[in-house]
N, C-alpha and C positions, 0 to 999 in steps of 0.2 A: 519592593518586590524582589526577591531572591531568584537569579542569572536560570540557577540549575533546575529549582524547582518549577517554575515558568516552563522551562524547557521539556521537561518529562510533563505539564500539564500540554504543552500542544500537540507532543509526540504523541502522546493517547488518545488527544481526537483525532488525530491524522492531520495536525496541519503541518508545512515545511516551515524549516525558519532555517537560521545560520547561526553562528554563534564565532564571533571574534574574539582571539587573546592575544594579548600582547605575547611574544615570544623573545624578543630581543628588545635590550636597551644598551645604548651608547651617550653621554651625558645626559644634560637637562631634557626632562622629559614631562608634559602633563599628566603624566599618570605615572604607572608602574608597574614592571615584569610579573604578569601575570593574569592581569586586567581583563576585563570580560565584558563582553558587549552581546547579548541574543536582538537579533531582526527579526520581527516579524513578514507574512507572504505583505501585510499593508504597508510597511516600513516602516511600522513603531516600532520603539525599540526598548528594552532592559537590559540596564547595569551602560559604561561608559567605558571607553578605551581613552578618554581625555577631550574631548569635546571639537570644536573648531574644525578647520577644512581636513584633518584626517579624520573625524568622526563622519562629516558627511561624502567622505568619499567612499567608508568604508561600509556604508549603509546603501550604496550607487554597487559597488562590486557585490556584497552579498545579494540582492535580488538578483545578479547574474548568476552567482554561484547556486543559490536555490535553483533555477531554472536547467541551468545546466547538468547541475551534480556532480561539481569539479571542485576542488579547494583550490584557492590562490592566497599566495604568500606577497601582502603588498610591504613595501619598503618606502618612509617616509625620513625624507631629511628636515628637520625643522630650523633652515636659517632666517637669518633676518628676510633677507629676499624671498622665500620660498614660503613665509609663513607669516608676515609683517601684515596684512590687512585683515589676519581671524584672529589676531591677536597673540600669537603662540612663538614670540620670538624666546625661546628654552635653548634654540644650537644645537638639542640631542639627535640623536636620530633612532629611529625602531622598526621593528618588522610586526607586522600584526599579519595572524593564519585566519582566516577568513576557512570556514567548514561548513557543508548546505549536514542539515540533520533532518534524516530522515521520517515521518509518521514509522510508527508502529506499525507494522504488519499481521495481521488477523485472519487468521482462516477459520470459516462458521461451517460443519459439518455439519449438512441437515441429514440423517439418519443415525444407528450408529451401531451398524451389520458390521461384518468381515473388514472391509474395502476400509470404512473410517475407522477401526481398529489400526491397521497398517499405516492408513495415510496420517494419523496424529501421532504417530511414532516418528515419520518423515519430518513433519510440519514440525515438528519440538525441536527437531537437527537443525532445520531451516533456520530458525527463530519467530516462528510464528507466533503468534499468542493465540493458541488451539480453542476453540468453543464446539463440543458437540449437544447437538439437541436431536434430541428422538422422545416420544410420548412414551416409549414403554420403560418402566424403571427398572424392569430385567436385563435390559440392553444398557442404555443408559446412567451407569455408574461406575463410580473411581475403580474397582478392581478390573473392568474390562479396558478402562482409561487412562492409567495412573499417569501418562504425559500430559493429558488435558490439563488445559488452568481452570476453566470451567466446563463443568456438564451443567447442560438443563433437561430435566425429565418433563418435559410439558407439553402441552398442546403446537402444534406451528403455528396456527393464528395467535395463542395466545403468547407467544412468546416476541412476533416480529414487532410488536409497537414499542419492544424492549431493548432491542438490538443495535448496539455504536455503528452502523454502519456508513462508513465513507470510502471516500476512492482510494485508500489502501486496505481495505477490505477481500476477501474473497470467499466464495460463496459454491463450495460445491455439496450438488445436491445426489445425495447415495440413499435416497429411503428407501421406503419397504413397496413399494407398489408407486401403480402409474396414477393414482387419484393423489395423492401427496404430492409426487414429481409435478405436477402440473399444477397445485396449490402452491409450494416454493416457488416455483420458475415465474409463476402470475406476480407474484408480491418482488421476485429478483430483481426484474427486469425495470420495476418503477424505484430501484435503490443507486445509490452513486460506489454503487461497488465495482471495482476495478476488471473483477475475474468473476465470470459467472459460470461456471460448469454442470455438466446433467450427463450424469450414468445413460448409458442403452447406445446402441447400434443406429445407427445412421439411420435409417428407416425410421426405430423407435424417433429418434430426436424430431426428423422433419414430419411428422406425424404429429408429433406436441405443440412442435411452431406452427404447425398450419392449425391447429384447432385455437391455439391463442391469436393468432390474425384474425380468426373467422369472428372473437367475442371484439377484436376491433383494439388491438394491442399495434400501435405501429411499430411498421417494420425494422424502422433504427435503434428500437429500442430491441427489437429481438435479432439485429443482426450482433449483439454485444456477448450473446451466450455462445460459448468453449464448446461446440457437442459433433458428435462423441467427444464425451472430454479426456483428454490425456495425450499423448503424443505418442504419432505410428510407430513403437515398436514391438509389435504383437504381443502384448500383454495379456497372459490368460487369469493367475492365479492375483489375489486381493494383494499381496504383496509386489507382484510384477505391476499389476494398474498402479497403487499407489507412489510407486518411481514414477512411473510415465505422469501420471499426475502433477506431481509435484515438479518434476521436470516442466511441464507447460508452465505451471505457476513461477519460476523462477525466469521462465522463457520472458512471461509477461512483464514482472516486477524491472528485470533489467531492460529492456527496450525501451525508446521513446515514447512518449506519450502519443505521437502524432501514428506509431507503427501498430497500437492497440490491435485496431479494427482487423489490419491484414492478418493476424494469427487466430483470428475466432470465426466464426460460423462461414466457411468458404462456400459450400454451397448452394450459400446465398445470393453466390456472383458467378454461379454455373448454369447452364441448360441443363435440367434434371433431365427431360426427355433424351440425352444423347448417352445417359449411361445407368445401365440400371443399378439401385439400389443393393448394395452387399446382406 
């Protein structure tokens, strides 16, 4: 199996992995400058930086590195002493770059009005891989998209059983009406998508979350959606929201995993009663 293309298949379904190369050699060496080793999230691994106690040490630091999203540059001396019971007495010595690689980043515009006109111009600077889908094929097409990788002109139900969606995913919802918003949001909220965001005003939003509690959607799952999505800088016009947007979406991408929950649905964790509704 082939190091790169291995790599660009897990990047696409959103998984992490690492990818080791030799960068440096000084004598005898079990391999050679340039050598390539991908770690999977399990610890399998493709292709070989030379086997023996630098190979398994170097599959110990990459789940670090995937975890982290740090590279390290480890440095192996292979003497008798130092390498004598994996079998590797060579003398040389090498540096191997150890790099966590990312999933793919995807953002799924359900609509695709004004707002995701704007915001798949953003997402393409980002490096998103842009998907818009909306039913009407007036809206929904390359001249209004030309950054999309993909438009789907199709139904919402008929398209979500379609959808790569994983935890590098992001999912904001801009359709055309509050019967669609709340058809997305119901199907979002059961996906391992990372960012989940919904058009409308604070009122709109906790109006929708409270009609989905009522069909018996738990709460942890609906405290995972962005709403109002975008970030307070008073954004009026579709190009002003879609900074803000995308700003939140970059917000979330760079933060820990464990920081998600604190940048999404805050008035979650507020007394409504103590302030009214904007």
């Amino acid at each position: 199996m082939d190091v790169l293309e291995e790599l660009v298949r897990l990047r696409r379904s959103g998984e992490r992995c690492a990818l080791a190369t030799i960068v440096e050699v000084d004598g005898s060496v079990p391999s050679f400058e340039s050598a390539k080793m991908l770690v999977r999230q399990d610890g399998s691994i493709v292709g070989t930086v030379g086997g023996g106690c630098v190979e398994g040490e170097v599959r110990t630091v990459a789940r670090a590195v995937m975890e982290t999203g740090k590279p390290r540059l480890l440095s192996f001396n292979l003497s008798h002493d130092a390498a004598y019971q994996e079998g590797l007495i060579c003398g040389g010595q090498l540096e191997i770059f150890v790099e966590p690689i990312e999933p793919q980043l995807r953002a799924f515009l359900f609509g695709a009005g004004h707002i995701s006109q704007s915001l798949a111009q953003v997402t393409r600077l980002l490096g998103f891989h842009t998907t818009v889908i909306d039913s009407r094929q007036a809206f929904a097409n390359r001249e209004r998209f030309p950054e999309a990788e993909e438009i789907v002109a199709a139904g919402f139900e008929e398209v979500f059983p379609q959808l790569p969606i994983n935890s590098s995913s992001y999912l904001i919802i801009v359709t055309r009406g509050h019967r669609d918003d709340m058809l997305v949001l119901r199907w979002a909220v059961t996906t391992d998508a990372r960012y989940i965001a919904l058009i409308g005003s604070k009122r709109k939003v906790v109006s929708v979350v409270a009609e989905l509690e009522k069909e018996g959607i738990p709460r942890e799952r609906l405290e995972r959606i962005y709403g109002p999505m975008g970030l307070a800088i008073g954004a009026l016009t579709p190009e002003e929201i879609a900074v803000s947007v995308a700003a939140e979406m970059v917000a979330v991408h760079r933060q820990p995993k464990s920081n998600w929950q604190a940048l999404s649905m805050s008035f979650f964790r507020h007394d409504e009663s103590k302030a009214p509704l904007p």
